[in-house]
N, C-alpha and C positions, 0 to 999 in steps of 0.2 A: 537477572540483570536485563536491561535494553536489549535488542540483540542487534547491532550496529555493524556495517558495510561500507566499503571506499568503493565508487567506481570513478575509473577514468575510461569512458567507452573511448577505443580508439576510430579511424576510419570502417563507414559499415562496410566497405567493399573488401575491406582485409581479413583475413579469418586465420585467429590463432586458437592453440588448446587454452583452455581455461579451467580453476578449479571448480568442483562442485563442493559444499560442503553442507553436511545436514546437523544434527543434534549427534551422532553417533560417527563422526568422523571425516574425511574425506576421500571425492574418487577424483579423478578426470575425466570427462567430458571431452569429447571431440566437438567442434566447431562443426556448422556456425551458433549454435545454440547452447550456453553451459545454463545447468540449473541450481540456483540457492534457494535451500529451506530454511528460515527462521526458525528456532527453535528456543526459548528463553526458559532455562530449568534451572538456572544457580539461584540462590535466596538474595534479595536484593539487597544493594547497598548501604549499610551504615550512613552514608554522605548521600544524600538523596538530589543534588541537584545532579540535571541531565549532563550540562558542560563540566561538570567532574565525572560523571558516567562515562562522557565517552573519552575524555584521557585515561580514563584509570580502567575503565571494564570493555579491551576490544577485542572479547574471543567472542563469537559467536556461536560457540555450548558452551557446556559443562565440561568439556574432555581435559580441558589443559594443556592438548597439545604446544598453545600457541599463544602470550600472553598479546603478543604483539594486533594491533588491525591486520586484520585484512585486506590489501589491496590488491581488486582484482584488475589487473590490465595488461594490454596487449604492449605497449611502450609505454615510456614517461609521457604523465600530464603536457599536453601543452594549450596555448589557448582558446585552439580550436577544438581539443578536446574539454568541455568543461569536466571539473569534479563535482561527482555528485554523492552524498552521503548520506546511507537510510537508515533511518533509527527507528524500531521497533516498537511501538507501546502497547502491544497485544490487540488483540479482537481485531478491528478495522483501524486502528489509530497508528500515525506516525507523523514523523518530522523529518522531513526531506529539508538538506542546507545544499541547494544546489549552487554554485559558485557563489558562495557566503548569502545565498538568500534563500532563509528559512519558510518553510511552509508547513504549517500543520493541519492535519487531513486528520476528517472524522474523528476528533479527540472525545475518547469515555473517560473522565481524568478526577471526577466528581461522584462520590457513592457509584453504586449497583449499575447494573445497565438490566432494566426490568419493563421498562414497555409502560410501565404504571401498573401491573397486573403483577405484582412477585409471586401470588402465587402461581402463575400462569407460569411465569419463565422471570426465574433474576439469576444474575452471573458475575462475577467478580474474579478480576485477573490475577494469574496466580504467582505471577512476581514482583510484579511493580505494583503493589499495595498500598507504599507511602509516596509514591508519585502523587505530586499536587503542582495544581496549574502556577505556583511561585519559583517551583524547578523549571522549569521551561526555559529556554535562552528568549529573547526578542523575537519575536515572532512578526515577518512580514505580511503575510497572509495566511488565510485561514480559508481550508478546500475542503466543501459538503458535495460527499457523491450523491446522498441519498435522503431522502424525508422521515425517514424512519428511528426511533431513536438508536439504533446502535450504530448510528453515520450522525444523526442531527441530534445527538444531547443534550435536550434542554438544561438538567443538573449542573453541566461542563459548559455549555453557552451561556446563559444566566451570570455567572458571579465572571465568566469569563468577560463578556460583555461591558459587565461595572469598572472593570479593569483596564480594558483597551477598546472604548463605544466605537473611537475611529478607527478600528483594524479594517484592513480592507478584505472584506469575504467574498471569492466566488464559487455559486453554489446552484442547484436544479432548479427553476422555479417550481418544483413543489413543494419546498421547504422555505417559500413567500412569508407563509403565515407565520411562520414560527419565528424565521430571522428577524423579519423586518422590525419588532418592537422590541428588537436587541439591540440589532447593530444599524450605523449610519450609513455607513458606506457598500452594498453587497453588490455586487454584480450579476444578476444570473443568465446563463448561456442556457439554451436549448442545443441538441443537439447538431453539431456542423459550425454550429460558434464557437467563437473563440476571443480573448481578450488579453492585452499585452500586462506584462508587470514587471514593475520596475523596482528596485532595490536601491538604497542607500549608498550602496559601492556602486554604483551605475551600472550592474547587470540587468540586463534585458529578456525576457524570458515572454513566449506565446503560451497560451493555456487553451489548449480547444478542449470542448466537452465533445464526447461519442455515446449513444447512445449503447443503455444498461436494461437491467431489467423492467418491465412493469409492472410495480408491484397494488395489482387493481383491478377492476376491471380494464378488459380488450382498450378501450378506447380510452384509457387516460394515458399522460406521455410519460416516456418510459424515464427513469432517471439517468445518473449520468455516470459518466468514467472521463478520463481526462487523459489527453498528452500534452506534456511537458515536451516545449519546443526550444532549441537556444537557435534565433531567428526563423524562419519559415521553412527552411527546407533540413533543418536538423534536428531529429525527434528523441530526444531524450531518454523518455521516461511514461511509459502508459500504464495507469491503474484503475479497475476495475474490481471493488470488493468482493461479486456476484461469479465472476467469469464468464456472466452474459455480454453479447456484445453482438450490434451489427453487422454482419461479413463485410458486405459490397459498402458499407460505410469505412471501415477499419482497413480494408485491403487499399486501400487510396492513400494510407498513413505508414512511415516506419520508425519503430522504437526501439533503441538500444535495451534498453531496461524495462523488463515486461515483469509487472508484480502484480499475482494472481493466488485466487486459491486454488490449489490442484487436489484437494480431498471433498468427495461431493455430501453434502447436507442434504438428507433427504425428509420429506414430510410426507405422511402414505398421499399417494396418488401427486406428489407434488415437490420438485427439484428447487430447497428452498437455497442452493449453492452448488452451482457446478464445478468442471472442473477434470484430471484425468485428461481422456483425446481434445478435449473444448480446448483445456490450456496447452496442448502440443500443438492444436491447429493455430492455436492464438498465436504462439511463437513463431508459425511459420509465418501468415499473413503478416505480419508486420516486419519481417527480417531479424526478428530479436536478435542480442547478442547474450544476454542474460534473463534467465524467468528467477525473479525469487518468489520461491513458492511458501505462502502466507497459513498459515494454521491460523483463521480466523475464528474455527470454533473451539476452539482449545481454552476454555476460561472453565474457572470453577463456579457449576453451573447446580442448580434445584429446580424443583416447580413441572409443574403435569407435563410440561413440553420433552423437557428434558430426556422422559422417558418415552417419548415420541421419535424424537429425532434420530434416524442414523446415517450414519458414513459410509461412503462408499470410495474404496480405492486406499493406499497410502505413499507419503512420498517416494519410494521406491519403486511402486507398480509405477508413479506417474515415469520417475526415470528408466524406466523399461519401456517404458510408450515412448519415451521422448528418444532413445537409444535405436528402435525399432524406426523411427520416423528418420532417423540421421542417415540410418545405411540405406535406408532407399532414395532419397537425395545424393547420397554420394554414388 
């Protein structure tokens, strides 16, 4: 299934206990920082669109604990708190409906994600299979962190494109080349920009980009990560697929909602995803109220890379970091 979330971030200055929950249950967390793992391991739905996913499928595992969503927050919703809702579509991909304006980020929604090289490295998600870009609810915008294809999809961009030429996309300019003879409308921020976006229910929403990996040579720019702002001085929501991320850029910013990888991807001699202490410091610089911690590389995966790549850490050491980092704050 999706693996789907309700936040209502309340005031950042207030700090309540919050739950944590993984694929294997739940703990509690002391404040100011709880952490959520995605974890998507039930066989997917019969009924393949997403707006029946998320009434009918709101546990985020397989335990059964709980059919009901999840709502994590400190009080009831109110205006100034927006809701914000994450929905899950494995690897780098999701749909964020933040006060009823959706945004979908990095979608792999079309065949393999393979680089053009299968035998190098192709992968394929291991529960949303029959997910197709016609499940999808309306889609306000569309958010590329990165040039690469497991962020910029040409497969999922392409017939995506034919469907909605005037979406309004913002995205890195390194992924210039590829948008521009899709879509009409793109926007791209460099790092320290930002651009407002509006919704059809009159929600109002900042988008700055912050500076991500570089994936290149030293002197090309690096890609992006984004916060999600509701007006200028209330920061949402920061993601970053890599866990790369500028300090003295990032420390200037704070996020209610920090969605990171915390299991690091390694290539010999080469950190192709961090994550672990990166994502506990990441939470601290920004004031997080919540990290959900993303298993980006968790796809069903072949190809020479595959047997290259390892991990380091698992959501539980990160929670031991994160645990370890609380009582020396407090």
């Amino acid at each position: 299934m999706a693996a789907h979330c309700c936040f209502s971030p309340s005031n950042r200055h207030n700090r309540f206990p919050f739950p944590c929950r993984s694929g294997r249950g739940s703990t509690t967390l002391s404040p100011p920082i709880a952490a959520l793992s995605f974890v998507p391991r039930s066989p997917p739905p019969a009924r393949s669109r997403l707006c029946r996913m998320r009434r009918k499928l709101r546990a985020l595992s397989s335990s059964g604990e709980n059919s009901s969503a999840p709502v994590i927050s400190g009080k009831p919703p109110v205006q100034s708190n927006p809701v914000v809702r994450l929905t899950y579509l494995e690897g780098n991909s999701w749909l964020w409906d933040v006060e009823g304006l959706n945004i979908l980020v990095d979608p792999v929604l079309v065949g393999n994600l393979d680089f053009g090289i299968p035998w190098l490295y192709s992968a394929a998600k291991k529960t949303l299979k029959k997910l197709r870009l016609e499940d999808l609810p309306e889609v306000d915008c569309l958010l590329i962190t990165q040039s690469l294809d497991d962020h910029c999809h040409v497969n999922t961009l392409r017939p995506l494109s034919k469907m909605r030429p005037d979406l309004w996309v913002i995205a890195t300019p390194n992924a210039e080349s590829i948008l521009n003879p899709m879509f009409r409308n793109v926007t791209y921020l460099e790092p320290g920009q930002s651009s407002e976006l509006e919704g059809g229910n009159g929600t109002k929403l900042i988008i700055r980009a912050t500076a991500g990996p570089v994936l290149g040579p030293p002197w090309q720019r690096p890609e992006n990560g984004y916060i999600i702002a509701f007006g200028e001085n209330h920061g949402i929501l920061y993601y970053e697929p890599h866990c790369v991320y500028n300090q003295s850029l990032v420390q200037n910013f704070q996020a209610d909602i920090i969605i990171t990888p915390v299991i690091r991807q390694l290539l010999p001699f080469f950190t192709l995803v961090s994550g672990q202490e990166d994502a506990v410091n990441l939470g601290k610089l920004l004031q997080a109220k919540f990290i959900v911690a993303m298993q980006n590389g968790d796809l069903d995966s072949n190809g020479i890379l595959t047997n290259i790549i390892k991990t380091d850490g698992t959501v539980e050491s990160f929670k031991v970091t994160l645990w370890w980092m609380l009582e020396i704050i407090q």
